[in-house]
PASEDREN-212575 format. One line per field, with one value per residue (C-alpha): residue number from 0; chain; x, y, z. Coordinates in steps of 0.05 Angstrom, whole numbers, plus 5000, padded with zeros to 4 digits. Layout:
N
k	c(NUM_...)
c	c(A_...)
x	c(X_...)
y	c(Y_...)
z	c(Z_...)
end
This chain:
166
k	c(0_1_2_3_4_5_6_7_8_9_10_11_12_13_14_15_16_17_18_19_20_21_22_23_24_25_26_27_28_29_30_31_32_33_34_35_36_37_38_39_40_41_42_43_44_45_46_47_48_49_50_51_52_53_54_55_56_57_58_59_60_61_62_63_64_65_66_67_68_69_70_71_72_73_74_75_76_77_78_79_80_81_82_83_84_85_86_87_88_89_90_91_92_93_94_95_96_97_98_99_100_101_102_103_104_105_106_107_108_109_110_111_112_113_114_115_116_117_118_119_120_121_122_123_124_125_126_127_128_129_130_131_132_133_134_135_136_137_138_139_140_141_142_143_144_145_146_147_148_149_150_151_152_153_154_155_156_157_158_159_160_161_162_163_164_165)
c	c(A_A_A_A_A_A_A_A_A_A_A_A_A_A_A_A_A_A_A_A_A_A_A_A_A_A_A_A_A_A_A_A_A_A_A_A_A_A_A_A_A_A_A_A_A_A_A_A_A_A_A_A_A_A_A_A_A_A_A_A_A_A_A_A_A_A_A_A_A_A_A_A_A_A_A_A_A_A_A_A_A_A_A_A_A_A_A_A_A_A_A_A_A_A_A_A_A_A_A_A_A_A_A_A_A_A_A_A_A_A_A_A_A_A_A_A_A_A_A_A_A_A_A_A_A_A_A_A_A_A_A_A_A_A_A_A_A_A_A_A_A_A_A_A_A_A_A_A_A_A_A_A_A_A_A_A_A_A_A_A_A_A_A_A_A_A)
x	c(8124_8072_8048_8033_8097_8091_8149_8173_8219_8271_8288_8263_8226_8281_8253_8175_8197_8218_8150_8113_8154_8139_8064_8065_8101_8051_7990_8031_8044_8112_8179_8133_8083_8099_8130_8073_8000_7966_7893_7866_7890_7863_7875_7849_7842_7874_7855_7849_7886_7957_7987_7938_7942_8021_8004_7961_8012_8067_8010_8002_8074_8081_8029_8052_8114_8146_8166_8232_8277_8214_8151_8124_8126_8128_8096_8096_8051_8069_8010_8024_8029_7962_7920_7913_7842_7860_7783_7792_7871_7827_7783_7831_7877_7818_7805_7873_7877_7809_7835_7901_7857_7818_7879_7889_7936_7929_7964_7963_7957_7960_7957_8008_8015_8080_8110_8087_8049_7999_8022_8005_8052_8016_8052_8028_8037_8087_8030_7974_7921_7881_7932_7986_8039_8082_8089_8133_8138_8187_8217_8174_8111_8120_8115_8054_8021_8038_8009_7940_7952_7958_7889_7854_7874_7870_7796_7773_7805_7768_7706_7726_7731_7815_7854_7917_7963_8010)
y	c(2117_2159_2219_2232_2244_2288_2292_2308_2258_2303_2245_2279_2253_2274_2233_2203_2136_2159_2193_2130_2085_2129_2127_2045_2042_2084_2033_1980_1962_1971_1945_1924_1890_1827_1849_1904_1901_1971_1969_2036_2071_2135_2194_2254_2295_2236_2170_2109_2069_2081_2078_2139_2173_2177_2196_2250_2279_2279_2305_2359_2375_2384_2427_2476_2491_2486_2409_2439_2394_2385_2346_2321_2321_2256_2270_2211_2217_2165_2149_2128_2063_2055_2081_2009_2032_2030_2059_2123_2131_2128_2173_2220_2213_2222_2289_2315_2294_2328_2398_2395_2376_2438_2487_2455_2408_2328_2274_2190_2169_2096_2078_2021_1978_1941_1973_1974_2035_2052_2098_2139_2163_2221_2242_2307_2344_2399_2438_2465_2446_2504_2569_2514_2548_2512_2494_2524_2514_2544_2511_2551_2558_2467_2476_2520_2463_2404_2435_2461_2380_2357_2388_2364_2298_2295_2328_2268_2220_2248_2243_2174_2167_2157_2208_2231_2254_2310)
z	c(5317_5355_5310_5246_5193_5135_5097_5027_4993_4949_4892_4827_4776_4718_4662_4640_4660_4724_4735_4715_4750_4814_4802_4794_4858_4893_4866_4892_4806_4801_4835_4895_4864_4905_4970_4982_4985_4963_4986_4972_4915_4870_4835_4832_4760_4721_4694_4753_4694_4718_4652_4624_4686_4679_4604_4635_4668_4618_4566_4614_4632_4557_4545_4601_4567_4643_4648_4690_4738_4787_4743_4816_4890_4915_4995_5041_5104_5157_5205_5276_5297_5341_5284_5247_5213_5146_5136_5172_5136_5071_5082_5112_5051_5008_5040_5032_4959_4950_4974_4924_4870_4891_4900_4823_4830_4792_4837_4840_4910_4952_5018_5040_5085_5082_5148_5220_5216_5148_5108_5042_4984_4944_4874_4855_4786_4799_4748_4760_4705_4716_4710_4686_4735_4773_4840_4882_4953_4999_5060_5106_5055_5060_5137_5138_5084_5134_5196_5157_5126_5201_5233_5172_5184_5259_5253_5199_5255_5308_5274_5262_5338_5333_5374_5348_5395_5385)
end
């Protein structure tokens, strides 16, 4: 792979369980525990404790009256092969899930690196705790967020001395 991949994976959270078993995936807790090794892992607006930080979120879901079809948006971004700084990924990733905590937004994030390439999965609460309105993000409204996503990282990597090529 040689650029960065932002994508959004469509697979709902439907019920609690589903939410929490998403979140222990994403610390490298859950079905993966022993195939995948999750070095960096945080959250942002929640508990580091998995377990209260999924509380968190259903606690917050509930109070907003809006728990809907969509409680989360479960965003992968896939990091070229050549970038192998798991340093710089972190503090890119940290950057990222500092400006949708800003815009409102509570998510559970970890960076793994099972595959070829490092890679983060970022699950974020489909509620805003501030205004507790929901997310929603058109097609084209999801394009603009990835490419404003993509300089952000690629300026953190360049500071980091790690072209990204386009």
């Amino acid at each position: 792979m040689e650029k960065l991949i932002i994508k959004q994976i469509n697979k709902f959270c439907k019920t609690n369980e589903d939410l929490r078993r998403l979140n222990r995936y994403i610390v490298g807790k859950g079905a993966n525990i022993n195939i995948e090794h999750v070095r960096y892992y945080g959250s942002k607006g929640l508990s580091k404790d998995i377990e209260a930080a999924s509380n968190d979120m259903i606690r917050l879901l509930n109070y907003s009256k809006r728990p809907g079809k969509r409680k989360t948006y479960h965003i992968v971004l896939s990091f070229p092969d050549y970038i192998q700084d798991i340093n710089a990924v972190r503090i890119a990733i940290d950057e990222v899930a500092d400006e949708i905590f800003d815009d409102g937004y509570c998510l559970i994030y970890g960076i793994h690196e099972s595959k070829k390439n490092l890679h983060a999965h970022l699950n974020i609460l489909a509620v805003n705790y501030q205004t507790v309105r929901k997310w929603h993000m058109k097609k084209e409204e999801f394009e603009i967020w990835k490419k404003e996503k993509e300089k952000l990282i690629k300026d953190i990597l360049m500071e980091c001395h790690i072209k990204l090529m386009d």
